[in-house]
C-alpha positions in Angstrom: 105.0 75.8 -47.3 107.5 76.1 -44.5 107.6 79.6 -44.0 103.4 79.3 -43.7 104.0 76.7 -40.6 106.8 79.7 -39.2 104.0 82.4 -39.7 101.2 79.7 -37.8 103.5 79.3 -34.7 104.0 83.0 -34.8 100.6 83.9 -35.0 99.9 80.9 -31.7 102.5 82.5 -29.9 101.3 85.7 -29.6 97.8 84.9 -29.2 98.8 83.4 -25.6 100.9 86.3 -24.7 98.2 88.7 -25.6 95.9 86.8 -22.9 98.6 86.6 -20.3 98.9 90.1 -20.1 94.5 90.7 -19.7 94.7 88.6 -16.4 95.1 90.5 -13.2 97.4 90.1 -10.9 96.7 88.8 -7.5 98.5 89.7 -4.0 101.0 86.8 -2.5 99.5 86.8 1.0 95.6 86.0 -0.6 94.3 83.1 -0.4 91.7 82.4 -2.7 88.8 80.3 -0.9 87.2 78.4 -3.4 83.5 79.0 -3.7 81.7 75.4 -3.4 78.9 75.0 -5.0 76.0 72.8 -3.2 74.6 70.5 -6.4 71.8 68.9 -3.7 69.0 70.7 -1.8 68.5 69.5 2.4 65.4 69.6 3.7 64.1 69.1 7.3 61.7 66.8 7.6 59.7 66.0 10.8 59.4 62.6 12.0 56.4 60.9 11.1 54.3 60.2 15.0 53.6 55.9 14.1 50.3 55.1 15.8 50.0 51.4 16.5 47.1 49.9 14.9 45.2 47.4 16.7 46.4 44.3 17.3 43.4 41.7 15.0 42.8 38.6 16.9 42.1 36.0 14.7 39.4 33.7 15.9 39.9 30.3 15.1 37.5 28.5 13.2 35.7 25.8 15.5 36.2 22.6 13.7 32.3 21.1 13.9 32.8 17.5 16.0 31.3 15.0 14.0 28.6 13.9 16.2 27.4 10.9 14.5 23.4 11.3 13.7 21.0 8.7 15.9 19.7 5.9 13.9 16.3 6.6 12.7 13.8 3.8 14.9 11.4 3.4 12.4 8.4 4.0 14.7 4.8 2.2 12.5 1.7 4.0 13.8 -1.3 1.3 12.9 -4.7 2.4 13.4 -5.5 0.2 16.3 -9.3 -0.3 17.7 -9.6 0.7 21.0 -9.1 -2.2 23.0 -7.3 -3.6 25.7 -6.3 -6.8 23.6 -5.5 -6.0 20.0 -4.6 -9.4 18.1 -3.0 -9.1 14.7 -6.4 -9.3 12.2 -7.3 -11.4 9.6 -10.8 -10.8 8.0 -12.2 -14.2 8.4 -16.0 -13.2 9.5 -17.3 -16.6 10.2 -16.0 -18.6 12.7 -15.0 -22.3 11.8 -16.1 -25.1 13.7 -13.1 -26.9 15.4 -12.3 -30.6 13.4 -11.8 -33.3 15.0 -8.2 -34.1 14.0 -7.0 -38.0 14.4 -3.5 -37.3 12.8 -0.4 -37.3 14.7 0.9 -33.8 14.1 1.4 -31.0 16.8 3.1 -28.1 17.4 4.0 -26.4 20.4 4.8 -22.7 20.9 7.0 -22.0 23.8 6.9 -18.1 24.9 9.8 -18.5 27.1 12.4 -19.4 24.6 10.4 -17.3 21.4 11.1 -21.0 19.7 8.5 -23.1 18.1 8.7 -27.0 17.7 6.7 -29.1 15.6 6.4 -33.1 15.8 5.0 -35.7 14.1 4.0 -38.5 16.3 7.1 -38.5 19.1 9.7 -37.5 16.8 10.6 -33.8 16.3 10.6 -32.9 12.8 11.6 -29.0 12.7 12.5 -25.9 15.0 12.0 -22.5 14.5 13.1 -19.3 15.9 9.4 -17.5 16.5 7.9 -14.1 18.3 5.0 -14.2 19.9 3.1 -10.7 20.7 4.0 -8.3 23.2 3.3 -7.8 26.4 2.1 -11.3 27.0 -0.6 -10.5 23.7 -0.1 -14.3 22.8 -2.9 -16.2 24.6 -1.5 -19.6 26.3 -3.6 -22.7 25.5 -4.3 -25.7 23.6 -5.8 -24.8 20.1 -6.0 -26.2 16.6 -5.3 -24.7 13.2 -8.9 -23.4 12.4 -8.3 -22.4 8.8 -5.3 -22.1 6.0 -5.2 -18.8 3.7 -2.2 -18.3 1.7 -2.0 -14.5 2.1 -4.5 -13.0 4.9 -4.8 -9.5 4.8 -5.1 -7.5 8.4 -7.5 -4.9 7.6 -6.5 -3.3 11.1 -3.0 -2.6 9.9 -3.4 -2.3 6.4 -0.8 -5.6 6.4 -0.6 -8.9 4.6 0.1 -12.0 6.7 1.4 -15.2 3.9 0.9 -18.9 5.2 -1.7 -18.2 6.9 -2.9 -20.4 10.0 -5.9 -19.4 12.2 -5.0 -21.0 15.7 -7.9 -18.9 18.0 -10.2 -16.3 18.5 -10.5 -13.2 20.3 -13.4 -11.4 19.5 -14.0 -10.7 16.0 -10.4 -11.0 15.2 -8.2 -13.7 14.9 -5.2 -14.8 15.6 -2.4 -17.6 13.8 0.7 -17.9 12.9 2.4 -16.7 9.8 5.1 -15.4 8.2 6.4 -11.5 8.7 3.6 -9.6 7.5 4.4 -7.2 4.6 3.7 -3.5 4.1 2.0 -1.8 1.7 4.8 -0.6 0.4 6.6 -4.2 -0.1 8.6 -4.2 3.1 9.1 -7.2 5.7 7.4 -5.9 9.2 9.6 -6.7 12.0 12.3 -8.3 10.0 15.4 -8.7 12.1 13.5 -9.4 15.3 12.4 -12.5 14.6 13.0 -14.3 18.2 11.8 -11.7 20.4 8.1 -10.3 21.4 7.0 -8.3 18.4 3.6 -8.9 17.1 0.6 -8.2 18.0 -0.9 -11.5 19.5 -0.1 -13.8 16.4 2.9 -16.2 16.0 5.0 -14.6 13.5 7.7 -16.8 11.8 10.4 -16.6 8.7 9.1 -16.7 5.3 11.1 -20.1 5.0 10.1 -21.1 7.7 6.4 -20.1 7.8 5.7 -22.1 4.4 7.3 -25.3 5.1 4.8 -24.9 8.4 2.0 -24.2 5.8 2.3 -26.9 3.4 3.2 -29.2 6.6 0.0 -28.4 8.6 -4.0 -29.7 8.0 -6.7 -28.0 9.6 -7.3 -29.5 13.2 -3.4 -29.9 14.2 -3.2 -29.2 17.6 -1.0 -25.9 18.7 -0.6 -26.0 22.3 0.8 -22.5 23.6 3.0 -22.3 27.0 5.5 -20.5 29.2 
């Protein structure tokens, strides 16, 4: 066993000197420049020529003002006859006699104020806010309540008129007081402008206030009309 480690280091031994001696030798004064290998590859590459794109200008948005809308007017086109006086209509075609009335009621439109008051004897017993027609359409003068219908209907205008009260003539047609007339389709005419020229000739009053006037009045009450 130990001579086979001897012959081992033998054997290593002379191995080495055997590739000592196949090395060449090399003169003292050379240097040896080491040859350096380049592991990376350099390319030239132009400069890319940038050409500005445009400049994009948003536009704003315009923010819509909000313009409120008008009001609708609701603008009623009736199918007037042509005439230079058109009365509100009821279709009453026979034209009462006026009654001789002893009683001691009376009522009294006044067109300057759109206000109607009505007395019993001296003492005043109610007050109403009232429209008369338009452009002077209510005829001034002492009347009488010629007839009573609980609901005229204005052929004219296609309209019903409740608490009806005939007060005059003018033509054909009549006129009277009662309360706002009422559309077809159910509506109040004129409601909210109760107290200023509206109607057509007649005395238009609240539907309160047009059938306490009803039940109140007899044929031949006086109705005197003034500025």
């Amino acid at each position: 066993m130990f001579c086979k480690k001897i012959f081992l280091k033998l054997l290593l031994i002379s191995l080495a000197i055997s590739a000592c001696a196949n090395i060449p030798s090399l003169p003292v004064n050379q240097i040896v420049t080491p040859t350096e290998s380049i592991s990376f590859a350099i390319a030239e590459i132009s400069k890319p020529t940038y050409t500005p794109l445009p400049t994009i200008t948003s536009t704003p948005t315009q923010i819509p003002t909000n313009t409120p809308e008008p009001i609708a007017q609701a603008e009623i086109i009736l199918d007037t006859p042509t005439s230079e006086y058109i009365p509100p209509v009821a279709q009453v075609y026979e034209a009462e006699a006026p009654v001789t009335y002893t009683g001691g009621k009376y009522i009294l439109v006044d067109i300057s104020d759109q206000h109607m008051y009505v007395y019993e004897g001296d003492v005043l017993i109610y007050s109403f806010v009232a429209s008369t027609g338009m452009n002077n359409a209510t005829r001034v003068g002492n009347f009488s309540v010629l007839n009573k219908i609980p609901n005229a209907y204005g052929a004219t205008w296609n309209i019903w008129m409740p608490n009806w009260l005939g007060i005059y003539w003018a033509g054909s047609l009549q006129n009277g007081i009662h309360a706002l007339p009422i559309l077809p389709s159910g509506a109040q005419l004129w409601s909210g402008y109760l107290g200023v020229p509206i109607s057509y000739g007649c005395v238009v009053l609240g539907a309160y206030e047009s059938q306490l006037l009803y039940d109140w009045a007899d044929v031949g009450t006086p109705v005197e009309i003034q500025w």
